[in-house]
mmCIF file as gemmi writes it, N, C-alpha and C atoms, coordinates in Angstrom:
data_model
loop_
_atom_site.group_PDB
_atom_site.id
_atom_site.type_symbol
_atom_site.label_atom_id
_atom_site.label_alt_id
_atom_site.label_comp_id
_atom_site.label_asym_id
_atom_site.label_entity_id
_atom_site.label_seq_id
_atom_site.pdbx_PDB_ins_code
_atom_site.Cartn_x
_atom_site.Cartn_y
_atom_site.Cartn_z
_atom_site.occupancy
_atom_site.B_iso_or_equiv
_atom_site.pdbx_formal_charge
_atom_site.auth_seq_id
_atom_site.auth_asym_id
_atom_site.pdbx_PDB_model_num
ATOM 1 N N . UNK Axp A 1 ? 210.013 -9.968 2.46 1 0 ? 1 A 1
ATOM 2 C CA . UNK Axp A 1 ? 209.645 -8.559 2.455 1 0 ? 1 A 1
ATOM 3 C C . UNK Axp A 1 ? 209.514 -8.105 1.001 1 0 ? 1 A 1
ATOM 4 N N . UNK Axp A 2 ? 208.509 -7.637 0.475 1 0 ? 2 A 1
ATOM 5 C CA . UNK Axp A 2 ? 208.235 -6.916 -0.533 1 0 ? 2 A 1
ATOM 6 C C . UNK Axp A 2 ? 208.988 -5.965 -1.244 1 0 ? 2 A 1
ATOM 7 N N . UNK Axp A 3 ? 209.661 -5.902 -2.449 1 0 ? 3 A 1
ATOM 8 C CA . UNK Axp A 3 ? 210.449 -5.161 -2.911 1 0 ? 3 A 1
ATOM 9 C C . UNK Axp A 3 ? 209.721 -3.673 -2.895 1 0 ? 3 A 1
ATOM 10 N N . UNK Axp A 4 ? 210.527 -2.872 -2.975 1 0 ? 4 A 1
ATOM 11 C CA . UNK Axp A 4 ? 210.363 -0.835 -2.768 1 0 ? 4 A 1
ATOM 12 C C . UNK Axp A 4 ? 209.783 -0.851 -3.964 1 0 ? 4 A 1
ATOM 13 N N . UNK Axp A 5 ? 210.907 -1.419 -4.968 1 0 ? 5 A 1
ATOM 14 C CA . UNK Axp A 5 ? 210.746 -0.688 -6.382 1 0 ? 5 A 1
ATOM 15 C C . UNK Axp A 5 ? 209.651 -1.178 -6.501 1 0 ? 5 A 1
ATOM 16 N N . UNK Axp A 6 ? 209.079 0.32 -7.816 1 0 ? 6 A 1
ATOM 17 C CA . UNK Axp A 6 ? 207.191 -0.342 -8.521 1 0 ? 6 A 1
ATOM 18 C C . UNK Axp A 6 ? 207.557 -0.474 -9.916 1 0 ? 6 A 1
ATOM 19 N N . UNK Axp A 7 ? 206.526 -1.83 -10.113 1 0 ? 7 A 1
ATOM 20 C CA . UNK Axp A 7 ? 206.331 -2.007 -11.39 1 0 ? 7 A 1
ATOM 21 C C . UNK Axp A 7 ? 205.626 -1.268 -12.287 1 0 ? 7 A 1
ATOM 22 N N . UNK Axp A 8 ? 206.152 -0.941 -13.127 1 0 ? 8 A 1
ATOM 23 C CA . UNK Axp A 8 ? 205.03 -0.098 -14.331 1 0 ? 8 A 1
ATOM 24 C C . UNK Axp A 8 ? 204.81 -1.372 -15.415 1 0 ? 8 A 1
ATOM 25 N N . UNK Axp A 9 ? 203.468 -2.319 -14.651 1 0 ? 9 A 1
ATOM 26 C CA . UNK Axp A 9 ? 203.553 -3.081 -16.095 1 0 ? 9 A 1
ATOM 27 C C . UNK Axp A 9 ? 201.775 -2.384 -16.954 1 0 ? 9 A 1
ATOM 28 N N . UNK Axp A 10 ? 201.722 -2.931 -17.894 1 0 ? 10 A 1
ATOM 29 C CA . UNK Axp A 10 ? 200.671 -2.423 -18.553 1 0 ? 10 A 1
ATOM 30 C C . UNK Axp A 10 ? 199.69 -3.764 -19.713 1 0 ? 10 A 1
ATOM 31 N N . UNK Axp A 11 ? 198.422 -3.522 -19.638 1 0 ? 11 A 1
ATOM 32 C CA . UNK Axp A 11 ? 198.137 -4.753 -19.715 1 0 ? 11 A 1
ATOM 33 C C . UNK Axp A 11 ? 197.162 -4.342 -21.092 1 0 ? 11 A 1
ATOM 34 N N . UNK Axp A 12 ? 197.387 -5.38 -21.851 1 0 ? 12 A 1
ATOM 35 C CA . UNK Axp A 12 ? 197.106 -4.863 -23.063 1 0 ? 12 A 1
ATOM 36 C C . UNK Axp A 12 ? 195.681 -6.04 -23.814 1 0 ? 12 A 1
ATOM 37 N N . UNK Axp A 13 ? 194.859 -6.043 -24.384 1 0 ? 13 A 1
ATOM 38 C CA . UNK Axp A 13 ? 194.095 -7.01 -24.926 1 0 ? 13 A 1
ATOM 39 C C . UNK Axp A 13 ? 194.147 -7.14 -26.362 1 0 ? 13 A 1
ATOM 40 N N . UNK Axp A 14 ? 194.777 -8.951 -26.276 1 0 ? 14 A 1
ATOM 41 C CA . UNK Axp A 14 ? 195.074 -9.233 -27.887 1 0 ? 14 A 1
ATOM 42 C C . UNK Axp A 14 ? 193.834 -9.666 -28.256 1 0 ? 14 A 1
ATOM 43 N N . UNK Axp A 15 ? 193.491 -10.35 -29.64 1 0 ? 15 A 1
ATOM 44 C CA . UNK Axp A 15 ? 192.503 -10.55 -30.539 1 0 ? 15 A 1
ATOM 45 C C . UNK Axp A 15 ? 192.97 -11.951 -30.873 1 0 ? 15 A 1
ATOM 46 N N . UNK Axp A 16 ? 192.764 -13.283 -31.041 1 0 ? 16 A 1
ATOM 47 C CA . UNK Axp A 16 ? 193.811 -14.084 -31.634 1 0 ? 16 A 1
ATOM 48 C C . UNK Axp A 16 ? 192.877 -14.512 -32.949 1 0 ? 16 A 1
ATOM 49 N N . UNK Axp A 17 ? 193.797 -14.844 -33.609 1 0 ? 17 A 1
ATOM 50 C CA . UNK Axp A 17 ? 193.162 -15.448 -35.305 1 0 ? 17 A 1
ATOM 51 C C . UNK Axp A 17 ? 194.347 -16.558 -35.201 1 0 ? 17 A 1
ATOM 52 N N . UNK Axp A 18 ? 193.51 -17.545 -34.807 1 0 ? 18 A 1
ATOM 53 C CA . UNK Axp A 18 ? 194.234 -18.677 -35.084 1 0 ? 18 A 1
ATOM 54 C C . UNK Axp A 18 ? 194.234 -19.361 -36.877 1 0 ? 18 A 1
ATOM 55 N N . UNK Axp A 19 ? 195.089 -19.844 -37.387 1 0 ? 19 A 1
ATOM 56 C CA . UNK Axp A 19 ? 194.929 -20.431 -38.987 1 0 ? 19 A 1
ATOM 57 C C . UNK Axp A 19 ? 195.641 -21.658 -38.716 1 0 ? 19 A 1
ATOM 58 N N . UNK Axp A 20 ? 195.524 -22.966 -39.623 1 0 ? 20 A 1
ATOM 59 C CA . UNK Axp A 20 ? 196.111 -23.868 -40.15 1 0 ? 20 A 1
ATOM 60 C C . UNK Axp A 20 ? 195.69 -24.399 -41.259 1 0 ? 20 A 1
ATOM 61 N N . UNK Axp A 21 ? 196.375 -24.876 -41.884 1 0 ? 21 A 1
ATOM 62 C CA . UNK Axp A 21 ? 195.977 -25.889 -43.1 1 0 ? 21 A 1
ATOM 63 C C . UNK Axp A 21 ? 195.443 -27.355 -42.945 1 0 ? 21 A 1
ATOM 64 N N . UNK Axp A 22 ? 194.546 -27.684 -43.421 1 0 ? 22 A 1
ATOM 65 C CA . UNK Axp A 22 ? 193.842 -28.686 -43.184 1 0 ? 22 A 1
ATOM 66 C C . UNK Axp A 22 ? 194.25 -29.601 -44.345 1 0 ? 22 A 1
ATOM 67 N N . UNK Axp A 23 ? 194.33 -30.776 -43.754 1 0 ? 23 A 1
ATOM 68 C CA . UNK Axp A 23 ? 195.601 -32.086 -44.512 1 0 ? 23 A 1
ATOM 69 C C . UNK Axp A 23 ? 197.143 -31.633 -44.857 1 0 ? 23 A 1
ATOM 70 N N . UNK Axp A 24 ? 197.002 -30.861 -43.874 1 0 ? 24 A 1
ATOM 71 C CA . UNK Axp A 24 ? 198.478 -30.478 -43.65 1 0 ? 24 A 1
ATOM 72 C C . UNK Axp A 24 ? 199.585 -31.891 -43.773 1 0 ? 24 A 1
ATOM 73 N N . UNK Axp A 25 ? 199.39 -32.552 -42.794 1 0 ? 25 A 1
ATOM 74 C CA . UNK Axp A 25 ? 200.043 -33.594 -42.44 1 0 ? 25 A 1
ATOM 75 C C . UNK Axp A 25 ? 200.024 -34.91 -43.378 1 0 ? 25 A 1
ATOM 76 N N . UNK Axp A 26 ? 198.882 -34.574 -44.573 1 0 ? 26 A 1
ATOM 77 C CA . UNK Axp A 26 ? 199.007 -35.721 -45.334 1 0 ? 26 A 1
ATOM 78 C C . UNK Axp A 26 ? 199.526 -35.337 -46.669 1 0 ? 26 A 1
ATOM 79 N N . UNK Axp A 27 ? 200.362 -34.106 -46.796 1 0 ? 27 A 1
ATOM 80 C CA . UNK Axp A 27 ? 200.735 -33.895 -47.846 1 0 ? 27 A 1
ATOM 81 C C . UNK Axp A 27 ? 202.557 -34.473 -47.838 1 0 ? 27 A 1
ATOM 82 N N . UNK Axp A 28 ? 203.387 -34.187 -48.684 1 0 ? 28 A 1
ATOM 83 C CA . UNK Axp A 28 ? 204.782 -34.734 -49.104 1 0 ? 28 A 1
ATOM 84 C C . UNK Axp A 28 ? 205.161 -33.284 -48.776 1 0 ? 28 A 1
ATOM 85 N N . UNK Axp A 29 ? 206.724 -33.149 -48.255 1 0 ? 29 A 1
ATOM 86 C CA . UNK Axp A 29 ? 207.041 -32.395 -47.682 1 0 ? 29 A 1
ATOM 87 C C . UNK Axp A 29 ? 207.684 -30.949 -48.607 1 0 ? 29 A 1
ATOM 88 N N . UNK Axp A 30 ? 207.679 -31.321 -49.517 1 0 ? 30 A 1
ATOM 89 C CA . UNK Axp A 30 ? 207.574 -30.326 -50.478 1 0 ? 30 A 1
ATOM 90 C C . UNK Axp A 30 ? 206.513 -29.59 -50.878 1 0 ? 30 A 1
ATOM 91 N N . UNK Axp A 31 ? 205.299 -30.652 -50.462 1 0 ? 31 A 1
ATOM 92 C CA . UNK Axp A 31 ? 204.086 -29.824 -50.499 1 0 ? 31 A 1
ATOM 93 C C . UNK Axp A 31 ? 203.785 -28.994 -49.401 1 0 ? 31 A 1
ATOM 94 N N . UNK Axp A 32 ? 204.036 -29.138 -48.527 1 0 ? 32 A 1
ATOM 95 C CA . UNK Axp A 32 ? 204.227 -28.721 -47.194 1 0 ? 32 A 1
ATOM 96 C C . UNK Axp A 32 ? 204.922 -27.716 -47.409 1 0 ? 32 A 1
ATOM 97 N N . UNK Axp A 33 ? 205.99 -27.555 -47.217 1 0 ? 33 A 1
ATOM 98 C CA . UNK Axp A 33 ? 206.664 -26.337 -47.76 1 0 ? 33 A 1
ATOM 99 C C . UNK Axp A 33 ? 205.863 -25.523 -48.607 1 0 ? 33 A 1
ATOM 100 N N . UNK Axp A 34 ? 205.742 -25.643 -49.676 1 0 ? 34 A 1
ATOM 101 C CA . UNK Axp A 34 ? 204.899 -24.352 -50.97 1 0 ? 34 A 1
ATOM 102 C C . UNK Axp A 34 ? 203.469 -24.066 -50.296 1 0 ? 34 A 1
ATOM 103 N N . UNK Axp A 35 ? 202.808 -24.948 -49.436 1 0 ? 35 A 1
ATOM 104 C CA . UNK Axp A 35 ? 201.368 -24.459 -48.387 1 0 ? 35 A 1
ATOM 105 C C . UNK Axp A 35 ? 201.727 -23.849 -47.705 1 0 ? 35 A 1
ATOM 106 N N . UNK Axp A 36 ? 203.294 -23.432 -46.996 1 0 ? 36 A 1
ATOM 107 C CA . UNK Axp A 36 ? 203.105 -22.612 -45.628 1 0 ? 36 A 1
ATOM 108 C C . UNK Axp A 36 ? 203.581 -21.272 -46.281 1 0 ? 36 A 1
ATOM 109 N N . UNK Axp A 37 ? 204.254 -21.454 -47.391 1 0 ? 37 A 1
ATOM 110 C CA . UNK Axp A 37 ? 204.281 -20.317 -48.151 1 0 ? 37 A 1
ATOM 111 C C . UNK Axp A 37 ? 203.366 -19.824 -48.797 1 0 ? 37 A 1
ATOM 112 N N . UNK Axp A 38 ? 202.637 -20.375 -49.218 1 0 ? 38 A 1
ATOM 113 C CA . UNK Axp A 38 ? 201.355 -19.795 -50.113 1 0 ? 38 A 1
ATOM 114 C C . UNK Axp A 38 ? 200.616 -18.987 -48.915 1 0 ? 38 A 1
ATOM 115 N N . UNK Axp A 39 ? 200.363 -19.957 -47.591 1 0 ? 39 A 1
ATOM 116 C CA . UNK Axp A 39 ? 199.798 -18.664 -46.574 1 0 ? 39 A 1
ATOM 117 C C . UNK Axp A 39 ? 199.989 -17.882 -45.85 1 0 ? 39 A 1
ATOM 118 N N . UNK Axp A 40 ? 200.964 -17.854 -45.779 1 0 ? 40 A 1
ATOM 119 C CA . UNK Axp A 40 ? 202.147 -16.509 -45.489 1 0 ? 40 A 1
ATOM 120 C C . UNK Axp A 40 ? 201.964 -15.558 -46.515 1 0 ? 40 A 1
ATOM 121 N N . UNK Axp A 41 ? 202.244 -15.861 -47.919 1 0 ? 41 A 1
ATOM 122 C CA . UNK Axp A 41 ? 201.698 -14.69 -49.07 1 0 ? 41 A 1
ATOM 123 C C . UNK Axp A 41 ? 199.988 -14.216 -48.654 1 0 ? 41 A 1
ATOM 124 N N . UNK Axp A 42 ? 199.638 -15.283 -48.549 1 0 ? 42 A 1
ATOM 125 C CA . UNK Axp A 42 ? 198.112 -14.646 -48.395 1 0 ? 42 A 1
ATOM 126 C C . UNK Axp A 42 ? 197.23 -14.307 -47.299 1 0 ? 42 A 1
ATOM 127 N N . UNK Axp A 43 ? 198.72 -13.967 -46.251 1 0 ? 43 A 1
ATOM 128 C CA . UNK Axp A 43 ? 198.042 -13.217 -44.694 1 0 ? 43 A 1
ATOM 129 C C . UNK Axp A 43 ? 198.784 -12.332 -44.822 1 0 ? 43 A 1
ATOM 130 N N . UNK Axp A 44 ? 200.114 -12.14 -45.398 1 0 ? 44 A 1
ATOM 131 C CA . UNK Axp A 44 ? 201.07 -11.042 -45.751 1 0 ? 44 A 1
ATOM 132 C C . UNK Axp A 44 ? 199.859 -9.979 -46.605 1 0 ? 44 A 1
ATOM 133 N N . UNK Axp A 45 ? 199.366 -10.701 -47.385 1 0 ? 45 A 1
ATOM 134 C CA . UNK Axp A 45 ? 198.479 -9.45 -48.738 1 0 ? 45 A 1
ATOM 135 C C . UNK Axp A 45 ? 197.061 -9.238 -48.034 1 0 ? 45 A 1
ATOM 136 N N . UNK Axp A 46 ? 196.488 -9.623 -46.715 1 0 ? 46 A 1
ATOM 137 C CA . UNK Axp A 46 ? 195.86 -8.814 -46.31 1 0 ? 46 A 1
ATOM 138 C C . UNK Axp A 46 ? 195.606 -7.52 -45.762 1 0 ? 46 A 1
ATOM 139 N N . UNK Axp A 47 ? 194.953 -6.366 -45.951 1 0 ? 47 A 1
ATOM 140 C CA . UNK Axp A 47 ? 195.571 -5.167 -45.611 1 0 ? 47 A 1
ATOM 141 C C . UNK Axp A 47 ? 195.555 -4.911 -43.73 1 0 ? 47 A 1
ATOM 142 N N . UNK Axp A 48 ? 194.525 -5.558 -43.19 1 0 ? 48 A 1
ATOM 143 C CA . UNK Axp A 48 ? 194.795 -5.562 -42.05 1 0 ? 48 A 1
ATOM 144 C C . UNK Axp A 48 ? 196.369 -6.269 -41.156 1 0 ? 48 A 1
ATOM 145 N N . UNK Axp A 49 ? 196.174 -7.105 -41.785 1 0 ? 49 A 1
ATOM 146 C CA . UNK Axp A 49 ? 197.805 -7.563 -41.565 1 0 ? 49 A 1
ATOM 147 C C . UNK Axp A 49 ? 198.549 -6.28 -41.588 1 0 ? 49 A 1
ATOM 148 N N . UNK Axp A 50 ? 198.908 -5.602 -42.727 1 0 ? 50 A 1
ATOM 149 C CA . UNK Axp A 50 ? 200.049 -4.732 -42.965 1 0 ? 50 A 1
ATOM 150 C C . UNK Axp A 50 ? 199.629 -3.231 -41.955 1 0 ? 50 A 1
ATOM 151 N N . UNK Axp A 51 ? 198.534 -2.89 -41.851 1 0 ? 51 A 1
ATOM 152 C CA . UNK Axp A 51 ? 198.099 -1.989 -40.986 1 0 ? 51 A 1
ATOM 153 C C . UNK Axp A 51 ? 198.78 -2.837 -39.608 1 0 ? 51 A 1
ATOM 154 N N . UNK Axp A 52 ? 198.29 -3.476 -38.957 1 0 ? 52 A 1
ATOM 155 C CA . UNK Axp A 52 ? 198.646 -3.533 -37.503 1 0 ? 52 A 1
ATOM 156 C C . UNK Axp A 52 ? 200.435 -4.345 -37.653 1 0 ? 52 A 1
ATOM 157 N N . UNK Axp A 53 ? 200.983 -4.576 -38.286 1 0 ? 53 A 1
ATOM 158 C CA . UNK Axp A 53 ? 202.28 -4.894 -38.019 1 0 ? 53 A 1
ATOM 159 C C . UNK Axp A 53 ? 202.844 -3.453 -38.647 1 0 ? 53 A 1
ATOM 160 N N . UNK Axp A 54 ? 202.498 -2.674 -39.132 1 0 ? 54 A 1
ATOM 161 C CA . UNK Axp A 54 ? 203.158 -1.282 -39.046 1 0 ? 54 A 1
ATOM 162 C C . UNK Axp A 54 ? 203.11 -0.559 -38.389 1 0 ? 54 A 1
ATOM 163 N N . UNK Axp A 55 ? 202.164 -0.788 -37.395 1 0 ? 55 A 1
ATOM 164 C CA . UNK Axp A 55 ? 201.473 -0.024 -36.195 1 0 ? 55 A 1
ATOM 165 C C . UNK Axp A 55 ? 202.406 -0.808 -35.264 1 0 ? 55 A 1
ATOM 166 N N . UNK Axp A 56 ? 203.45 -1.903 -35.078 1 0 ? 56 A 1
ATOM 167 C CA . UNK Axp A 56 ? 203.561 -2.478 -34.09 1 0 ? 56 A 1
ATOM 168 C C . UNK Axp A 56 ? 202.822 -3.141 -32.959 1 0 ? 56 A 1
ATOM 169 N N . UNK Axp A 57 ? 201.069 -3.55 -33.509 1 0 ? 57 A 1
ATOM 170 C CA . UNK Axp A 57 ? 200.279 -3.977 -33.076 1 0 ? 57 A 1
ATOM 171 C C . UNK Axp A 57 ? 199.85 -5.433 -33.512 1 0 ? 57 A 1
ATOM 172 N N . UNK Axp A 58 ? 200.98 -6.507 -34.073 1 0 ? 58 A 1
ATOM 173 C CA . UNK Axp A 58 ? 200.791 -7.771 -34.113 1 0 ? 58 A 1
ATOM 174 C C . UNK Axp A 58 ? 202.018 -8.654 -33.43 1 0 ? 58 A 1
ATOM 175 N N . UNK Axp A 59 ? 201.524 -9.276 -33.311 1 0 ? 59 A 1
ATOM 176 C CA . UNK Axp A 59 ? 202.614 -10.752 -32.6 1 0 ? 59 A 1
ATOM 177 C C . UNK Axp A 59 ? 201.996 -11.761 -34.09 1 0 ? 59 A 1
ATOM 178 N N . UNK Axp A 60 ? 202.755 -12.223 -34.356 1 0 ? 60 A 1
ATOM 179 C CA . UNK Axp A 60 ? 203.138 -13.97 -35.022 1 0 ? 60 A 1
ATOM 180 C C . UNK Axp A 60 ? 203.39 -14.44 -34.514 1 0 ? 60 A 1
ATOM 181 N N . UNK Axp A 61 ? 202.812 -16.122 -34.197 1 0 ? 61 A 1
ATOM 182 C CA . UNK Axp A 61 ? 203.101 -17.255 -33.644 1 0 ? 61 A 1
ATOM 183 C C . UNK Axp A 61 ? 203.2 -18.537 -34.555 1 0 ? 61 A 1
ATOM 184 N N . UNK Axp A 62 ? 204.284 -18.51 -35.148 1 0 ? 62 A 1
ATOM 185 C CA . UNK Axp A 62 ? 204.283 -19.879 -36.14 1 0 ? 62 A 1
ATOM 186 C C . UNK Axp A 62 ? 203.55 -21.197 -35.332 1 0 ? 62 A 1
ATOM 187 N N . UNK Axp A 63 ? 202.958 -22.518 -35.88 1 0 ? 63 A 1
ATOM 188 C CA . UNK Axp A 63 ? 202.562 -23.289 -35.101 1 0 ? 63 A 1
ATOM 189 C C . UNK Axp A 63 ? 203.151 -24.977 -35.937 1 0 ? 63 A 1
ATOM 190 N N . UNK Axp A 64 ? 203.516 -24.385 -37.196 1 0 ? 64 A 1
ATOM 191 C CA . UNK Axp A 64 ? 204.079 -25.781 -38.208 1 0 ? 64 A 1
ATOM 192 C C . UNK Axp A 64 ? 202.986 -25.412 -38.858 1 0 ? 64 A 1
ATOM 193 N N . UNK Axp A 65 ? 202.229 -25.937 -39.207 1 0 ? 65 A 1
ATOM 194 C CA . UNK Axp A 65 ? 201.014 -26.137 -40.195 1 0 ? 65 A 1
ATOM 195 C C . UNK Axp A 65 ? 199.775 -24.441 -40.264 1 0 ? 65 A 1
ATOM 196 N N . UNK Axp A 66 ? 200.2 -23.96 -39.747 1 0 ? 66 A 1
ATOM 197 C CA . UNK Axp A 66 ? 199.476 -23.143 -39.888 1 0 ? 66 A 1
ATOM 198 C C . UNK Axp A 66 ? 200.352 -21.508 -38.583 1 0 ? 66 A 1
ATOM 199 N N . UNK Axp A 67 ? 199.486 -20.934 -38.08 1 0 ? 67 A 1
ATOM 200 C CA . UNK Axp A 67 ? 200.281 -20.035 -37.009 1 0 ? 67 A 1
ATOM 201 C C . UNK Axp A 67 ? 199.141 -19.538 -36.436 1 0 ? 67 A 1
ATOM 202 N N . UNK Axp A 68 ? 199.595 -17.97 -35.226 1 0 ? 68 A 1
ATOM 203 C CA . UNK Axp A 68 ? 198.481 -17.658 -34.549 1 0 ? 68 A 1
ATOM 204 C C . UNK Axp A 68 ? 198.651 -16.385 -35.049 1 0 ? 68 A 1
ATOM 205 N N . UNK Axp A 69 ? 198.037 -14.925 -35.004 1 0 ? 69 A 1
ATOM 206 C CA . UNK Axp A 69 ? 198.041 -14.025 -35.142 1 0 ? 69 A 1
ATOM 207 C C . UNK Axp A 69 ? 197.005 -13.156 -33.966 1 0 ? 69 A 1
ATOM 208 N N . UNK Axp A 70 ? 198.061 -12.385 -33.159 1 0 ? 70 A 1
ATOM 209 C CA . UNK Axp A 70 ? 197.747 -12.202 -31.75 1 0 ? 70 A 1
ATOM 210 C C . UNK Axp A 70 ? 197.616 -9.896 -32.235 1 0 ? 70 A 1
ATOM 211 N N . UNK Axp A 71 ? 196.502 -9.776 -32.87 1 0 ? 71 A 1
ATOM 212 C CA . UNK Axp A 71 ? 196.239 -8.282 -32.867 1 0 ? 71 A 1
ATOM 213 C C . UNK Axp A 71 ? 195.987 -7.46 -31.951 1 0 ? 71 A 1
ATOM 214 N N . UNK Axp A 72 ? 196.813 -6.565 -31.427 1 0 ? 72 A 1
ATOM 215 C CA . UNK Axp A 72 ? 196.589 -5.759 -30.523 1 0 ? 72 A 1
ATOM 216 C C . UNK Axp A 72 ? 196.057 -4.267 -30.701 1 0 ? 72 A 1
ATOM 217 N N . UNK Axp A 73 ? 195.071 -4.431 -31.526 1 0 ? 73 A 1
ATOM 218 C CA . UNK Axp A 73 ? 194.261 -3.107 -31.664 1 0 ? 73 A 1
ATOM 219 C C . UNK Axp A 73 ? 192.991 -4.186 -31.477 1 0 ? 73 A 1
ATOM 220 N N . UNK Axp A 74 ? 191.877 -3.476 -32.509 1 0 ? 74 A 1
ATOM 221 C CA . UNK Axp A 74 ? 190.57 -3.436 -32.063 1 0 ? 74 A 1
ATOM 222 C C . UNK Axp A 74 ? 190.251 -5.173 -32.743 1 0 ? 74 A 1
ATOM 223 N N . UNK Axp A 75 ? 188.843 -5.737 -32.259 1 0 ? 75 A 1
ATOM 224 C CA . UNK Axp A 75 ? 188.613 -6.724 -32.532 1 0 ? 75 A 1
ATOM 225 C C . UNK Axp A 75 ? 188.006 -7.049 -34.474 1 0 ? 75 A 1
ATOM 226 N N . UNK Axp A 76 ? 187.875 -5.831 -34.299 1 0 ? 76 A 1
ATOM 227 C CA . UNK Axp A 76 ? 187.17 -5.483 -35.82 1 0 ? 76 A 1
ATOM 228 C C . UNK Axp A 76 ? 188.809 -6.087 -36.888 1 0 ? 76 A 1
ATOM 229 N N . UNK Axp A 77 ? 189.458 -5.498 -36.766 1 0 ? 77 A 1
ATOM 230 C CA . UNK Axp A 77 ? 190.053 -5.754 -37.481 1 0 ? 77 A 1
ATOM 231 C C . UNK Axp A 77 ? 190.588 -7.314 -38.008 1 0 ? 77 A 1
ATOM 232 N N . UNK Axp A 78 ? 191.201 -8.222 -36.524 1 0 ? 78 A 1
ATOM 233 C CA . UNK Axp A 78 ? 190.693 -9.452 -36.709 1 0 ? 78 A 1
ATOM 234 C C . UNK Axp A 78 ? 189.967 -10.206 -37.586 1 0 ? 78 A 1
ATOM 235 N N . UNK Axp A 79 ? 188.827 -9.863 -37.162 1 0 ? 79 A 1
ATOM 236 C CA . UNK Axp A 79 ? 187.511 -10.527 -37.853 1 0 ? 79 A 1
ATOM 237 C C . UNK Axp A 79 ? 187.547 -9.705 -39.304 1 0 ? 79 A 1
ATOM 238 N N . UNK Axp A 80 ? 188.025 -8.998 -39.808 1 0 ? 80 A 1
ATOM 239 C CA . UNK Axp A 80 ? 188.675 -8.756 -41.2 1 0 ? 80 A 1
ATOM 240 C C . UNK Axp A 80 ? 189.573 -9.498 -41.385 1 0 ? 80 A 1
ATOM 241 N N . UNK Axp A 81 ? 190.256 -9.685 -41.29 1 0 ? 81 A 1
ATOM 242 C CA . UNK Axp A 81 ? 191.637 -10.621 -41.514 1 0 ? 81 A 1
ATOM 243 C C . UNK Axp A 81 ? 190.702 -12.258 -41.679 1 0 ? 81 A 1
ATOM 244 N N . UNK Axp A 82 ? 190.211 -12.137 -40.865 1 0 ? 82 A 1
ATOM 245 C CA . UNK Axp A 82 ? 189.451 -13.669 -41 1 0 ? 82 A 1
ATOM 246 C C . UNK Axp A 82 ? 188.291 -13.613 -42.13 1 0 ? 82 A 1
ATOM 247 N N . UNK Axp A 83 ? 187.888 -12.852 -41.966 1 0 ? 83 A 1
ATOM 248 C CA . UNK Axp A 83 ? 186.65 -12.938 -43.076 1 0 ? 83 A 1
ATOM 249 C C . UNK Axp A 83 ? 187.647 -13.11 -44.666 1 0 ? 83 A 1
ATOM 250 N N . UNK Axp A 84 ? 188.867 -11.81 -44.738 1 0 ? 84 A 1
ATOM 251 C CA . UNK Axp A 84 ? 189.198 -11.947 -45.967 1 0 ? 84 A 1
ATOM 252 C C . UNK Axp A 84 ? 190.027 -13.336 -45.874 1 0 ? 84 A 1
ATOM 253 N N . UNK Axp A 85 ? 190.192 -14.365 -45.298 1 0 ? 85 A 1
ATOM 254 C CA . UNK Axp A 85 ? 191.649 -15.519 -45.556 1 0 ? 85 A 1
ATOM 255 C C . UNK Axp A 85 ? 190.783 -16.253 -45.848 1 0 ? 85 A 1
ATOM 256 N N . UNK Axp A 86 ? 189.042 -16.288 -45.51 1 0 ? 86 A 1
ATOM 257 C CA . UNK Axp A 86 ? 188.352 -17.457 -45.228 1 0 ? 86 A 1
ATOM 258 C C . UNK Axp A 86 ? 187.741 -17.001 -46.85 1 0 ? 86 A 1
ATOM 259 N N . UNK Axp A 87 ? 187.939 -15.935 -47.129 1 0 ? 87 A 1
ATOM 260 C CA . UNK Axp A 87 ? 187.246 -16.098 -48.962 1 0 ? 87 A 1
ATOM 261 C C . UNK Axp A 87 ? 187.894 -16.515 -49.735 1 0 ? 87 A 1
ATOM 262 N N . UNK Axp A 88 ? 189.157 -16.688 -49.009 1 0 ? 88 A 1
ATOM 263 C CA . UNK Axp A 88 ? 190.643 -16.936 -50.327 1 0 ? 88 A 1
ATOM 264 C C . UNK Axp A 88 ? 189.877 -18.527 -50.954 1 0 ? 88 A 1
């Protein structure tokens, strides 16, 4: 039998910007280290980044070599974030 109570769920549409580093895996692990930091600084210093995680409109998904970035505002912004990581 079907429960009484109702759900209030609410359904939301993310954007994903997937990133990784390429020869990730063939670097020494120290190098490894200072690459996942270097792109962390340089998705941190995008301004869309800092707009939608102040807005409470991003998820992070670490992945090892790279991560996902799941934006929950508009698609535009995304494709900023990507356009500016891909000029770095």
């Amino acid at each position: 039998m079907p429960s009484e109570q109702s759900l209030d769920v609410k359904f939301e549409i993310g954007h994903v910007l997937f990133i990784d580093i390429v020869g990730y895996s063939k670097l020494f692990i120290n190098e490894q280290s200072e690459q996942i930091q270097k792109l962390k600084e340089i998705v941190r210093a995008t301004e869309q980044f800092r707009i939608a995680e102040g807005e409470g409109k991003l998820l992070r998904l670490p992945t090892g070599d790279g991560g996902a970035l799941v934006f929950r505002t508009s698609p535009k912004r995304r494709c900023c974030a990507q356009w500016k990581l891909v000029r770095r």
